[in-house]
KEMIKE-164732 format. One record per residue: x negated, y, z of N, C-alpha, C in turn; residue in three letters; residue number from 1. Coordinates in steps of 0.001 Angstrom, whole numbers, plus 524288, in hexadecimal, padded with zeros to 5 digits. Each point is the difference from the previous one (the first is absolute). Layout:
<n_X:X	n_Y:Y	n_Z:Z	ca_X:X	ca_Y:Y	ca_Z:Z	c_X:X	c_Y:Y	c_Z:Z	miba:ALA	milo:NUM>
...
end
This chain:
<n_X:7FCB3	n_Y:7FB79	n_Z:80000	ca_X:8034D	ca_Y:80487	ca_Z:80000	c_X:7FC85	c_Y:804C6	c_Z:80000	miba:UNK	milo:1>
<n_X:800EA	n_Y:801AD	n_Z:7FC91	ca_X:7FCE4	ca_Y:80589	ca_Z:7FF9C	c_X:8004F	c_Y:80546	c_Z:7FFF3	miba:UNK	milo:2>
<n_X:80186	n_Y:803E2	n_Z:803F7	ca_X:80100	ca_Y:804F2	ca_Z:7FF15	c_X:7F9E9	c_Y:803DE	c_Z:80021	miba:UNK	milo:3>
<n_X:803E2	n_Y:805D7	n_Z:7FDA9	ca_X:7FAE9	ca_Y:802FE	ca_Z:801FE	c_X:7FEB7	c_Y:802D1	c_Z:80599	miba:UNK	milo:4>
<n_X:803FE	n_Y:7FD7A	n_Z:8024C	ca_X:7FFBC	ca_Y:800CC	ca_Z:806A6	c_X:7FDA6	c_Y:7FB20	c_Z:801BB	miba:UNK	milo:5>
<n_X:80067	n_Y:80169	n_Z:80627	ca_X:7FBFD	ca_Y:7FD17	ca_Z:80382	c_X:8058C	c_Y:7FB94	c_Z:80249	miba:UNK	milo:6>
<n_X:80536	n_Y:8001C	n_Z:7FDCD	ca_X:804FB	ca_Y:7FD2F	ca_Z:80357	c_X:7FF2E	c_Y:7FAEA	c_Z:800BA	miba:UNK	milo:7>
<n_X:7FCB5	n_Y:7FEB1	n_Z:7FDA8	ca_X:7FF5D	ca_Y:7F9DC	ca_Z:7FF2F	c_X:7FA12	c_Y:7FD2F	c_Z:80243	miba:UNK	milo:8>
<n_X:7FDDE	n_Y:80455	n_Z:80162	ca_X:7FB62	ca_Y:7FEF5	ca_Z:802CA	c_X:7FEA5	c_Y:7FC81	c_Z:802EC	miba:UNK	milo:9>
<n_X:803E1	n_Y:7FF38	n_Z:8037B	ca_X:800DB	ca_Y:7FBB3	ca_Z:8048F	c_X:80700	c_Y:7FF43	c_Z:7FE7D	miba:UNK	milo:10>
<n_X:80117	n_Y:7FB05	n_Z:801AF	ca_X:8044E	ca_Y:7FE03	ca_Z:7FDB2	c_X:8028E	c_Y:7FAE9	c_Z:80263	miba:UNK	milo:11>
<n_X:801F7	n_Y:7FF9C	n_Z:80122	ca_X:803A7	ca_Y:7FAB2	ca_Z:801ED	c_X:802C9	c_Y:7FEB8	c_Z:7FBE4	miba:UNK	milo:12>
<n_X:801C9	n_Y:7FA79	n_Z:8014E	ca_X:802C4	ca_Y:7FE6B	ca_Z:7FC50	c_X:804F9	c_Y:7FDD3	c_Z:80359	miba:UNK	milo:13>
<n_X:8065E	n_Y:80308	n_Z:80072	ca_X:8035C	ca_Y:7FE31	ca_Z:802CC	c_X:803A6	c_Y:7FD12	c_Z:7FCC7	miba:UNK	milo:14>
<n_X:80015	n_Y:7FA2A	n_Z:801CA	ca_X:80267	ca_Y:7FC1B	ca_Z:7FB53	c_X:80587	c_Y:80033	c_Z:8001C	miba:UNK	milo:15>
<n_X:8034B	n_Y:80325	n_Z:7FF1A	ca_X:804AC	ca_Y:800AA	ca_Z:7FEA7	c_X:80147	c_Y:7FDF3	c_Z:7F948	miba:UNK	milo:16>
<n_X:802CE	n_Y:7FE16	n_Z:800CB	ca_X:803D0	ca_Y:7FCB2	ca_Z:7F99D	c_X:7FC3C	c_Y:7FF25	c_Z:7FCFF	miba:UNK	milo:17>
<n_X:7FAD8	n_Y:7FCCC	n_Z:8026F	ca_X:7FDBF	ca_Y:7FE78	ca_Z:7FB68	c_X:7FE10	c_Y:7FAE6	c_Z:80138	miba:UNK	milo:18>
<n_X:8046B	n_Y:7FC50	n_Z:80208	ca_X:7FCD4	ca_Y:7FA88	ca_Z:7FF9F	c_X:804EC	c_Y:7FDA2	c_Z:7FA72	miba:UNK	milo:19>
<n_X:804F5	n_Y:80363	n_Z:801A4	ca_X:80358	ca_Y:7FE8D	ca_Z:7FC76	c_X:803A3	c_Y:80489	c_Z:7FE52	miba:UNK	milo:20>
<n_X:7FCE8	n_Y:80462	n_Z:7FCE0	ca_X:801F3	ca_Y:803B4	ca_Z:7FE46	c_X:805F5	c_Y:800A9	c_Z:7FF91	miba:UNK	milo:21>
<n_X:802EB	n_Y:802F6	n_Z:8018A	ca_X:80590	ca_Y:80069	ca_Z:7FF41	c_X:7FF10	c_Y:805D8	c_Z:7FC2D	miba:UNK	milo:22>
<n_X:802BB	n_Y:80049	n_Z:7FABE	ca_X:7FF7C	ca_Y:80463	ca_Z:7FEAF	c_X:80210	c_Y:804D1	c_Z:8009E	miba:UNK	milo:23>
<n_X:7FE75	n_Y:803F3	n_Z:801BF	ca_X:80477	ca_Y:80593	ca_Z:8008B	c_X:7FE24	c_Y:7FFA3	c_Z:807E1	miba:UNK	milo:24>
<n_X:7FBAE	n_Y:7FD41	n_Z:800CA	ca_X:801A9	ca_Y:7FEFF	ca_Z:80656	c_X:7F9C4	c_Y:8022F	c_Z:80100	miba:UNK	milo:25>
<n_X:7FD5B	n_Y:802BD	n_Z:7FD3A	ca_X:7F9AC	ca_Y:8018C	ca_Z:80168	c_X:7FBD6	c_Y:7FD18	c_Z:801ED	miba:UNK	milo:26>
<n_X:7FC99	n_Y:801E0	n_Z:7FDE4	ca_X:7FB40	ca_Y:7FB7F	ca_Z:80194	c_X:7F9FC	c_Y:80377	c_Z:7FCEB	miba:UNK	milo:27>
<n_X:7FEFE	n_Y:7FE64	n_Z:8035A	ca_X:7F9A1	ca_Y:80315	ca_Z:7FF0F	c_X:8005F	c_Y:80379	c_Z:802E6	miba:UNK	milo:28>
<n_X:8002E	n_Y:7FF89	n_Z:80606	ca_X:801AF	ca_Y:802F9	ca_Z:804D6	c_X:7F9A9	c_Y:7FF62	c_Z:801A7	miba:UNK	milo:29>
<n_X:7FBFE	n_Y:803D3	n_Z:7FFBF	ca_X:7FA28	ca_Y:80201	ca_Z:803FF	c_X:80199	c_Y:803AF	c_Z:803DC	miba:UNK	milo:30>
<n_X:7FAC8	n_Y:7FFA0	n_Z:804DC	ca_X:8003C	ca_Y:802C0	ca_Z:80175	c_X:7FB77	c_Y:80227	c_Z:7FFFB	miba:UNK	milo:31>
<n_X:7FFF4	n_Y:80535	n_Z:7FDE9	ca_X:7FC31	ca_Y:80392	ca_Z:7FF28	c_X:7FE62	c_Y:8064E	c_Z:80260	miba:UNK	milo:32>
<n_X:7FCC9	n_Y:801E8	n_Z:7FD57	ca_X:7FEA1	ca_Y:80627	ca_Z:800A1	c_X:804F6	c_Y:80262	c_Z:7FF05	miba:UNK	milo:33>
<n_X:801B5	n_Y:80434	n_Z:802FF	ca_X:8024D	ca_Y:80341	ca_Z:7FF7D	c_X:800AC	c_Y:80458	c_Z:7FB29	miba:UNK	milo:34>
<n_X:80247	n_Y:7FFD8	n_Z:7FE07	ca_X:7FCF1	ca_Y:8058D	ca_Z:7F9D8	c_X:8018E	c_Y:8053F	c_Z:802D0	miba:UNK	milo:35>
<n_X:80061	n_Y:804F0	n_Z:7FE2E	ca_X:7FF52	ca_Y:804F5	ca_Z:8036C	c_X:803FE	c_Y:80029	c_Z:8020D	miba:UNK	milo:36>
<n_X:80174	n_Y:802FE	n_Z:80430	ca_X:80695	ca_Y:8022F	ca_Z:801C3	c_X:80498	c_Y:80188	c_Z:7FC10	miba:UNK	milo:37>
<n_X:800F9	n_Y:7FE95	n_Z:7FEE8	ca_X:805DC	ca_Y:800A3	ca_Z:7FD4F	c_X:800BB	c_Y:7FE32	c_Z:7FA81	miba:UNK	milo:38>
<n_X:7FADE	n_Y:7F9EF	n_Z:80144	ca_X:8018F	ca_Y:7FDB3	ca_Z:7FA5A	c_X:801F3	c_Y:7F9F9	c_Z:802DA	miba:UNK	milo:39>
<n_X:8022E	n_Y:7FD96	n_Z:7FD32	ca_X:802C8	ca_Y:7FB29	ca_Z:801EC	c_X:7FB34	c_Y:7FA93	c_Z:7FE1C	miba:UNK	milo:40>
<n_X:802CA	n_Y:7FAB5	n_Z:7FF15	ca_X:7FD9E	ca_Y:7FBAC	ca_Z:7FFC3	c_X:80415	c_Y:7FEAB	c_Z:7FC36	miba:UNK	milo:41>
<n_X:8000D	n_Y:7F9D6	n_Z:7FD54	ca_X:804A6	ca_Y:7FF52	ca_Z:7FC43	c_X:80202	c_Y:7FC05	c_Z:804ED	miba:UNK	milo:42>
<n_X:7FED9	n_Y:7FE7D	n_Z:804A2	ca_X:802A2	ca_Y:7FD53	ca_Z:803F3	c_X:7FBCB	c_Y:7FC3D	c_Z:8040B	miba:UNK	milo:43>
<n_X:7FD7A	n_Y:802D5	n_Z:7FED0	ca_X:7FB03	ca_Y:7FD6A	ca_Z:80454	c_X:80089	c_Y:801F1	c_Z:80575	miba:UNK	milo:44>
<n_X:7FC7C	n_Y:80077	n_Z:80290	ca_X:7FF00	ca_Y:80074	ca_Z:80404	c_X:7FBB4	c_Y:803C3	c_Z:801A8	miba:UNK	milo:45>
<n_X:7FF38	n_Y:80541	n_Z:7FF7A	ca_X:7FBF9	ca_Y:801DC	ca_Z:80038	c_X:7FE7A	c_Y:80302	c_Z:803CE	miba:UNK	milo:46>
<n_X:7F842	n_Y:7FEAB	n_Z:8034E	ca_X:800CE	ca_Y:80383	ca_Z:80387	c_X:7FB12	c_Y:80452	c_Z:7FF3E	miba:UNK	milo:47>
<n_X:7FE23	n_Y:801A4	n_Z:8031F	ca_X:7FAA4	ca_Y:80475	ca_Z:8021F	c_X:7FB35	c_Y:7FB4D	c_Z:7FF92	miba:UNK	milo:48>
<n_X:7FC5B	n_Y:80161	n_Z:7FACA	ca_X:7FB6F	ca_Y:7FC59	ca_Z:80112	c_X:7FDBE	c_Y:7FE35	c_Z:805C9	miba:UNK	milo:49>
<n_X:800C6	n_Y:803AD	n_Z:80400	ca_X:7FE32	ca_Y:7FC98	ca_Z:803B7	c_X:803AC	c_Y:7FE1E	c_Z:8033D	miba:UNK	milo:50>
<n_X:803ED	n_Y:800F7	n_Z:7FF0C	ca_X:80416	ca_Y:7FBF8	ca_Z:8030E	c_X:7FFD5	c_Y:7FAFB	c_Z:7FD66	miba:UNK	milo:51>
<n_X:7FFEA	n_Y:7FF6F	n_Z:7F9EE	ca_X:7FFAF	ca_Y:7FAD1	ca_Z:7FE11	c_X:7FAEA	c_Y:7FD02	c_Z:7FFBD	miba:UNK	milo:52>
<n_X:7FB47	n_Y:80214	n_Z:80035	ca_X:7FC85	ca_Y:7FE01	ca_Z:802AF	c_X:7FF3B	c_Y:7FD46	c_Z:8056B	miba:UNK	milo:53>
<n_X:80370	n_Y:80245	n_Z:8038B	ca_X:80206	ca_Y:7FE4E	ca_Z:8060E	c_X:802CE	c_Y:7FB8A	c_Z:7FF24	miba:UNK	milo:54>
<n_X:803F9	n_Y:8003E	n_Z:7FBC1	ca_X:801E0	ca_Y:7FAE6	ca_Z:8004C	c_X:7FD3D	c_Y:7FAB1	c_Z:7FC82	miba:UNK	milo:55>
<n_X:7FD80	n_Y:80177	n_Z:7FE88	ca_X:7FB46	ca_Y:7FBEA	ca_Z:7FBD9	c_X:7FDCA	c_Y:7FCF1	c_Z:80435	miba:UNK	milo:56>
<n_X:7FCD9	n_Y:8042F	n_Z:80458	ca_X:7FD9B	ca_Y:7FD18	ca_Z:80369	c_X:80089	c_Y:7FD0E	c_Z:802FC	miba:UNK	milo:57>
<n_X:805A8	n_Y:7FDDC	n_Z:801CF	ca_X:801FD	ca_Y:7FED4	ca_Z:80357	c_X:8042A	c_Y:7FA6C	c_Z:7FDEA	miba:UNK	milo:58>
<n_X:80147	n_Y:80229	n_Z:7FA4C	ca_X:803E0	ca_Y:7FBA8	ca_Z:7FCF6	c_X:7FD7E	c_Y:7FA7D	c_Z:7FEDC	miba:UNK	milo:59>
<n_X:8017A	n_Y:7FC35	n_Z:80132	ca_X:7FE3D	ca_Y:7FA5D	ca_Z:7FF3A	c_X:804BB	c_Y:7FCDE	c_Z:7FD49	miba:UNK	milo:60>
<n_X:7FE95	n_Y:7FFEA	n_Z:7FAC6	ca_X:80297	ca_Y:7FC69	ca_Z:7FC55	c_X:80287	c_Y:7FCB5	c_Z:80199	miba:UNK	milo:61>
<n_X:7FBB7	n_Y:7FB7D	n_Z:80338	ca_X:80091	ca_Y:7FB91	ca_Z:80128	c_X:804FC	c_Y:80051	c_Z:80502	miba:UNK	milo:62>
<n_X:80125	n_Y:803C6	n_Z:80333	ca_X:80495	ca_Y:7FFBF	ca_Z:80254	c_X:8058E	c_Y:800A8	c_Z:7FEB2	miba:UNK	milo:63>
<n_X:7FE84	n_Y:801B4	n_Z:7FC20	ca_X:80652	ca_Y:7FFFB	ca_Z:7FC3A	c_X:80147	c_Y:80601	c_Z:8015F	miba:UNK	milo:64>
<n_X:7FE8D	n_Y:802E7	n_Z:80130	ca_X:80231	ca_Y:80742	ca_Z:8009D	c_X:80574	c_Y:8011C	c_Z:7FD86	miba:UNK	milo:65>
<n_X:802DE	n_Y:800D1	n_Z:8025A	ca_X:805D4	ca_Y:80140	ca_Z:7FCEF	c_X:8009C	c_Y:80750	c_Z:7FEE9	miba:UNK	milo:66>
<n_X:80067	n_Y:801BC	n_Z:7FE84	ca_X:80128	ca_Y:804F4	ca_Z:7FF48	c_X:8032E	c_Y:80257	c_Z:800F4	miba:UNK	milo:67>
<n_X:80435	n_Y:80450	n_Z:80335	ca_X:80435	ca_Y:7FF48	ca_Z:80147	c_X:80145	c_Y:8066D	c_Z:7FFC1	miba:UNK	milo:68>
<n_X:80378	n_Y:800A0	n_Z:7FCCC	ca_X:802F7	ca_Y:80724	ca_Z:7FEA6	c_X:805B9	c_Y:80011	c_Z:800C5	miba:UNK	milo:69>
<n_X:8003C	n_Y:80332	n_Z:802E0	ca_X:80413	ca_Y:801ED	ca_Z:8008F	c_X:8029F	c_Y:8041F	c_Z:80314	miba:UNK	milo:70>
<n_X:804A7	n_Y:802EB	n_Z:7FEBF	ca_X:80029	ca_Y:802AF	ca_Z:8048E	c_X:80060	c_Y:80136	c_Z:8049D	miba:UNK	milo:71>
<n_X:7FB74	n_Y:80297	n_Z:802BD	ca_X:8006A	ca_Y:7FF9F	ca_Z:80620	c_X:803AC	c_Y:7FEC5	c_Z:8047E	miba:UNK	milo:72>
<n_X:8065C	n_Y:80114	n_Z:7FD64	ca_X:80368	ca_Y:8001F	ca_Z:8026A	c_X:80104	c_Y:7F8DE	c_Z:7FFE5	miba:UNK	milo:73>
<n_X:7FD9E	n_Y:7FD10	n_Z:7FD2A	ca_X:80105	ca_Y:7FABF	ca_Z:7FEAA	c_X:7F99E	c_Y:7FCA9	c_Z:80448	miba:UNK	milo:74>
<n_X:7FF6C	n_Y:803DA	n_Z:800C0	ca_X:7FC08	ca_Y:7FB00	ca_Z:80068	c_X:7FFD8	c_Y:7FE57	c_Z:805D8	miba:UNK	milo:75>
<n_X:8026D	n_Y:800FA	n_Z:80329	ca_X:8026C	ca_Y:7FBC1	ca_Z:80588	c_X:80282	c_Y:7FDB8	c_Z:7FF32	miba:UNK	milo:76>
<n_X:804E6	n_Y:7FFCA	n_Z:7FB86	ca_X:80237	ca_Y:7FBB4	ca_Z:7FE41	c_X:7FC98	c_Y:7FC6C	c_Z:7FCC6	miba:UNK	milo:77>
<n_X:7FD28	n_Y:80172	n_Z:7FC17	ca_X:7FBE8	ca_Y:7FBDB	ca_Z:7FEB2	c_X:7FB67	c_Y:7FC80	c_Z:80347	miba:UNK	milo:78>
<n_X:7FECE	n_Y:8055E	n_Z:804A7	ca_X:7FC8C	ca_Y:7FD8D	ca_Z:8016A	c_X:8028F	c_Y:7F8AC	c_Z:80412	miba:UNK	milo:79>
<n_X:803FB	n_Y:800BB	n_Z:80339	ca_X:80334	ca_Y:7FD7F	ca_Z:8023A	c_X:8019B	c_Y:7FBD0	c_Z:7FAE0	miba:UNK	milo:80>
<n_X:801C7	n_Y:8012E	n_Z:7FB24	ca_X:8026F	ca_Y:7FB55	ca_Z:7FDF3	c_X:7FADC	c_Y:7FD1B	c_Z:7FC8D	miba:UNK	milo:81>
<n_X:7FC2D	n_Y:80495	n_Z:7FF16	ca_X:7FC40	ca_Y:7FA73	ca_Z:7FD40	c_X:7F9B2	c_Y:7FF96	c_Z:8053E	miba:UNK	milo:82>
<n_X:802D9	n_Y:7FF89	n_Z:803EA	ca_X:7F9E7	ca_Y:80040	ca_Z:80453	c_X:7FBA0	c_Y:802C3	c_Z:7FE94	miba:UNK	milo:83>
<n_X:7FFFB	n_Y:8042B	n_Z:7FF7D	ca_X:7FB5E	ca_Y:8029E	ca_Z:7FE66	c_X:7FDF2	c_Y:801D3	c_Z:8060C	miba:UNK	milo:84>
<n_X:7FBEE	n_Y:800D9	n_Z:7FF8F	ca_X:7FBDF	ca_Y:801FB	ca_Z:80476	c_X:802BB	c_Y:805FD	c_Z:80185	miba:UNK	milo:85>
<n_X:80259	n_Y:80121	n_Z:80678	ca_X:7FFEC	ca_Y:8046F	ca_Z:800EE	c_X:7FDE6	c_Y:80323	c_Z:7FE01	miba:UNK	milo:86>
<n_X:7F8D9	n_Y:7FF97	n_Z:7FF5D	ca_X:7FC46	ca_Y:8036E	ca_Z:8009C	c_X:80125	c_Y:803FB	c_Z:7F9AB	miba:UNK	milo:87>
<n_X:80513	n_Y:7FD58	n_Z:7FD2C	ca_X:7FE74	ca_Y:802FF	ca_Z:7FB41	c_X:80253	c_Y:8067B	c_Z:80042	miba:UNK	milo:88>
<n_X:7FCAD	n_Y:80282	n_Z:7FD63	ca_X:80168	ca_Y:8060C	ca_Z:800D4	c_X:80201	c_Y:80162	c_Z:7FBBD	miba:UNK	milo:89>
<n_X:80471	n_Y:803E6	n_Z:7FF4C	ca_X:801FF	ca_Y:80245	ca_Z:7FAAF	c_X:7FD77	c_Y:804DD	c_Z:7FD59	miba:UNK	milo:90>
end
């Protein structure tokens, strides 16, 4: 993937609809660099190079990492119906 920005610099790969593509349902979901203030993503995930560096260091494949968005007002009900760790912050 190649831009003339730095968005792709560091990159995750979050496996949404792509072990069995559904079409019209997105896929090719990263999580990447942020591009400047008040430009968007086509549906990624984008943060502050060193916040996503923070999470590089710390992410281990091998545990299975789930990713989890949504709105704040949802997430004591999520956290309670899919056991997620108190400790998570919004």
């Amino acid at each position: 993937m190649r831009l003339g920005t730095d968005h792709y610099r560091w990159l995750v790969v979050i496996h949404y609809n792509d072990q069995r593509p559904v079409r019209g349902a997105g896929s090719c979901i990263f999580l990447h660099v942020a591009p400047p203030p008040g430009e968007g993503t086509s549906g990624c995930t984008a943060l502050a190079p060193e916040d996503l560096l923070t999470v590089l260091t710390w992410l281990d494949p091998a545990r299975n990492p789930l990713l989890v968005q949504l709105p704040e007002e949802l997430l004591d009900a999520a956290r309670a119906a899919w056991h997620l760790p108190s400790a998570l912050n919004p």
